[in-house]
C-alpha positions as CSV (number, residue, x, y, z in Angstrom):
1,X,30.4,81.4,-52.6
2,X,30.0,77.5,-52.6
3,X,26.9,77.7,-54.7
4,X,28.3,80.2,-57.1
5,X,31.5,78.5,-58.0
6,X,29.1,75.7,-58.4
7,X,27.8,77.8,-61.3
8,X,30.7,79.2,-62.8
9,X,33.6,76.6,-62.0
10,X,32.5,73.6,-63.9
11,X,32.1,75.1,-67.6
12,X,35.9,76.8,-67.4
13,X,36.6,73.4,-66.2
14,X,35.1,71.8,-69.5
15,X,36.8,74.2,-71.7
16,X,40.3,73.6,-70.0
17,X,40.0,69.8,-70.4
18,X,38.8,70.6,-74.2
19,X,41.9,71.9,-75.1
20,X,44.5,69.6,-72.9
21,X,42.3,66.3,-72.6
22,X,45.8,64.9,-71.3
23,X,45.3,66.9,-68.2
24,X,41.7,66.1,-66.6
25,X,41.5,68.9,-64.5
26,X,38.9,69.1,-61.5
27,X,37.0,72.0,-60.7
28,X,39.4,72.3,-57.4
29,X,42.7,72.7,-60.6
30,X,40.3,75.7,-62.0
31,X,39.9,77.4,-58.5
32,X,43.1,77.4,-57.8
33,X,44.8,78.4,-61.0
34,X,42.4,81.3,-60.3
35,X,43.9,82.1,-57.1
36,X,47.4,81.8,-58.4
37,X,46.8,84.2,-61.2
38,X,45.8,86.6,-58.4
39,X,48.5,86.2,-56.5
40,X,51.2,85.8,-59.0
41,X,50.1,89.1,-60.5
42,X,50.0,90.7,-57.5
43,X,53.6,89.8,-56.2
44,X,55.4,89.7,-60.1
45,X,53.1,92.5,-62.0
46,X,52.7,89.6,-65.0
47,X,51.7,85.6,-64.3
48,X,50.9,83.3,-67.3
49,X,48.4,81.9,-65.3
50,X,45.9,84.7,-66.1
51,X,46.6,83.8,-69.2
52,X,44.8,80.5,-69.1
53,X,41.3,82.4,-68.5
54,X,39.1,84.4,-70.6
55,X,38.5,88.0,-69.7
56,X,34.6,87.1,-68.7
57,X,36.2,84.1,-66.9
58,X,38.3,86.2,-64.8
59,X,35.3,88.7,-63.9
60,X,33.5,85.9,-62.8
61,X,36.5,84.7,-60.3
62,X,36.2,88.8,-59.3
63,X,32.6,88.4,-58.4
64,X,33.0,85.3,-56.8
65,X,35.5,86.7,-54.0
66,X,32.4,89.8,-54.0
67,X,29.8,86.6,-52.8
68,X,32.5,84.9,-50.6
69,X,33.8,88.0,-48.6
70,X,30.3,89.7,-49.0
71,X,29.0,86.7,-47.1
72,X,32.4,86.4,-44.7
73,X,32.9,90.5,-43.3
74,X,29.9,92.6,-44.8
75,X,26.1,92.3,-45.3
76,X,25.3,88.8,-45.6
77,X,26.6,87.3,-42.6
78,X,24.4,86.1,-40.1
79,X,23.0,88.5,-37.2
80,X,24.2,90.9,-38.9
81,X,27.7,90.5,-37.7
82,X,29.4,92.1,-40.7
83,X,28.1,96.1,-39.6
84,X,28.7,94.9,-35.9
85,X,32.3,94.5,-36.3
86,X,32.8,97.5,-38.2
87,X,31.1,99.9,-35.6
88,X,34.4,99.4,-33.4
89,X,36.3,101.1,-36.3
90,X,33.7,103.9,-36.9
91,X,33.3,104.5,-33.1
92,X,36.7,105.1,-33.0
93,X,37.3,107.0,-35.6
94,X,34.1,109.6,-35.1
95,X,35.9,110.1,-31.2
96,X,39.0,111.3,-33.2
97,X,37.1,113.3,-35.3
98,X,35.8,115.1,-32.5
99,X,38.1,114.9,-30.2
100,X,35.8,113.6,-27.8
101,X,38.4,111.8,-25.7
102,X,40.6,114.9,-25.1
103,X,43.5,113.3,-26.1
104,X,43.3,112.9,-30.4
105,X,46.5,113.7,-32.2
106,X,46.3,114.9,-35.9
107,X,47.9,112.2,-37.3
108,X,47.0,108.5,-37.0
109,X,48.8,105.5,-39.0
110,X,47.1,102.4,-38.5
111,X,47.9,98.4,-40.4
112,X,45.4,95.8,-40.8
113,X,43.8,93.2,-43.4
114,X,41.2,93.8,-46.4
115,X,38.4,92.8,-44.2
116,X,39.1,95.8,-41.7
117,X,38.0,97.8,-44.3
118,X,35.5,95.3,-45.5
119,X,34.1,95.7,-41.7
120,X,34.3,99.4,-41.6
121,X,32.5,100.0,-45.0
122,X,29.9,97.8,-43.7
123,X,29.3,99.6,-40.4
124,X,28.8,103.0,-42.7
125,X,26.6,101.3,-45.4
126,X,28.6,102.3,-48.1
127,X,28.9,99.1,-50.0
128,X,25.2,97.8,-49.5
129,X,23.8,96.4,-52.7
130,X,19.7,96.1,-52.8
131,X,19.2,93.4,-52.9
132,X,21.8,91.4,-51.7
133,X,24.1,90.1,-54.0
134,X,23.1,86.3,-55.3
135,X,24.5,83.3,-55.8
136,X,23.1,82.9,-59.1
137,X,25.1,85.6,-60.8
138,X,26.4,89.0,-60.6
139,X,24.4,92.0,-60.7
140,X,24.9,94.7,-63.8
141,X,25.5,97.7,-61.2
142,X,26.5,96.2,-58.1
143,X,28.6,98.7,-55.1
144,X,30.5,95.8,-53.2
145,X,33.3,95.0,-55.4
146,X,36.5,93.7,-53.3
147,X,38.4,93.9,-56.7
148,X,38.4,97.7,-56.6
149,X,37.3,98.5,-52.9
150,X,40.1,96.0,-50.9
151,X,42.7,95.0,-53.8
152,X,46.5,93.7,-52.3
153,X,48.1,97.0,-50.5
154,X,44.7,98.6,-50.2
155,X,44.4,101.7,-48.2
156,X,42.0,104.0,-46.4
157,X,42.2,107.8,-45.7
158,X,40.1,109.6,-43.9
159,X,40.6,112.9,-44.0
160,X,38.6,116.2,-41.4
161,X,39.5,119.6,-43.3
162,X,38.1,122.7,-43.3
163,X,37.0,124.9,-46.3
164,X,35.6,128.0,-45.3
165,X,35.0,129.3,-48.8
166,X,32.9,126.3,-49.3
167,X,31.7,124.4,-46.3
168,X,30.6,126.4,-43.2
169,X,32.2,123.7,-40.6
170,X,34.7,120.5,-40.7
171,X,34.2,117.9,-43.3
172,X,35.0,114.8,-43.9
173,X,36.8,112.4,-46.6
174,X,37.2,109.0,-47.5
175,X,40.0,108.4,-50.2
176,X,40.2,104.9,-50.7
177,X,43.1,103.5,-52.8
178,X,44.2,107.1,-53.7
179,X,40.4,108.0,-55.2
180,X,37.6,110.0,-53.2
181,X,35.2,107.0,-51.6
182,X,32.0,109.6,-52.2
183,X,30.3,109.7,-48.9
184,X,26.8,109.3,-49.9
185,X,24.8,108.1,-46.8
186,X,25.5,111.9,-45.3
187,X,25.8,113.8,-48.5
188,X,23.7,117.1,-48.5
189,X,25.0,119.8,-50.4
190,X,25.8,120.6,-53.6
191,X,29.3,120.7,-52.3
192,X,28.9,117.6,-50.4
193,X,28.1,115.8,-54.0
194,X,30.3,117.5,-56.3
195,X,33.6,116.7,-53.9
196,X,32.3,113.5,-52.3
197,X,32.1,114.7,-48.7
198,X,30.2,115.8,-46.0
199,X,30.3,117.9,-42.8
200,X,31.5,116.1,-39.8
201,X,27.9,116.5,-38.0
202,X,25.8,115.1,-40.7
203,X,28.4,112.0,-40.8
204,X,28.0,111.4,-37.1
205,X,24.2,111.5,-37.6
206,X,24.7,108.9,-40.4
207,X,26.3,106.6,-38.1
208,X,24.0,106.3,-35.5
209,X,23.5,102.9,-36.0
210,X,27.6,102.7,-34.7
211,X,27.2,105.5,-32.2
212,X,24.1,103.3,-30.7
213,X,26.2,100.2,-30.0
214,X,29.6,99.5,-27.9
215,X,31.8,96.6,-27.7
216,X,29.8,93.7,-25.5
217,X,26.9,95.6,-25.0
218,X,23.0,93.5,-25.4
219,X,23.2,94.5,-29.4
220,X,27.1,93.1,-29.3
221,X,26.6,90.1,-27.6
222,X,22.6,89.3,-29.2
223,X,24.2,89.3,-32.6
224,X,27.3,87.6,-31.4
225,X,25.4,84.3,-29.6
226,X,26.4,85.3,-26.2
């Protein structure tokens, strides 16, 4: 994220001291009016700070929170530590799926941050862009997007239903800030693409890569220096 502000910091810079020489702002002023327009939409709905920026200016602050969190939680950090994390969250959630602890209740409420979805969505490959996102720019069709994926109050559901009229066993569902997350590392059926699921046995297959590694195991602690 260091080198891409590097890129796209210094010209909004220039343009802001353009037009209010009296001000001199340095490219640490820029970033943070950035982050206060984020913030002071999110808490007031309006913030004249967004104001200050051009529309392209402002996706180009959106893409560099994609390069600084991509690089942070998901698919860029070292040892491959991103999809590491995650695979506590999938493990757990594939043993209440099926139950295999005996003891899963049909209703679980869970709190955390954006980067325990970031984590999870890296564990299931959903977010993976090939190839990796670059510090030179964004890319015209990228899938990791924190803007859309883990905005302020963002939220997960995963849902296990059954549909007999459509689906011969359980399926699963990822609604993600109130819109189907489709599930497309498992998808198989026509079904499976037209609603975004997929059955609950080809999403544990999926996952193997989570199902293969356990909290301080050789994998765990290889990635994790220990």
């Amino acid at each position: 994220s260091v080198a891409y502000s590097k890129v796209y910091i210094p010209p909004i810079t220039k343009r802001l001291n353009r037009q209010l020489p009296f001000m001199q702002f340095k490219d640490t002023d820029t970033r943070g009016a950035m982050y206060a327009c984020a913030y002071d939409l999110a808490a007031h709905g309006v913030s004249p700070w967004c104001d200050v920026f051009l529309p392209a200016e402002l996706a180009k602050f959106n893409y560099h929170q994609d390069v600084f969190l991509d690089a942070a939680c998901a698919y860029t950090v070292p040892h491959n530590m991103g999809p590491l994390a995650g695979t506590v969250y999938v493990n757990k959630l594939i043993e209440r799926f099926t139950n295999s602890s005996g003891d899963a209740q049909p209703l679980y409420l869970e709190f955390g941050h954006d980067v325990t979805i970031i984590f999870a969505m890296a564990a299931l490959d959903l977010t993976r862009d090939v190839p990796p996102l670059s510090p030179e720019g964004p890319p015209p069709h990228r899938k990791f997007r924190t803007a859309e994926q883990t905005p302020f109050a963002a939220n997960m559901v995963w849902e296990k239903f059954t549909c007999k009229h459509s689906f011969d066993g359980p399926q699963i569902r990822l609604v993600l800030n109130e819109e189907t997350f489709p599930l497309h590392t498992c998808q198989q059926t026509k079904d499976d693409y037209k609603y975004g699921t997929c059955s609950l046995e080809a999403f544990i297959r999926a996952n193997e890569y989570s199902t293969n590694i356990h909290f301080a195991d050789p994998v765990w602690n290889a990635s994790c220096g220990l």
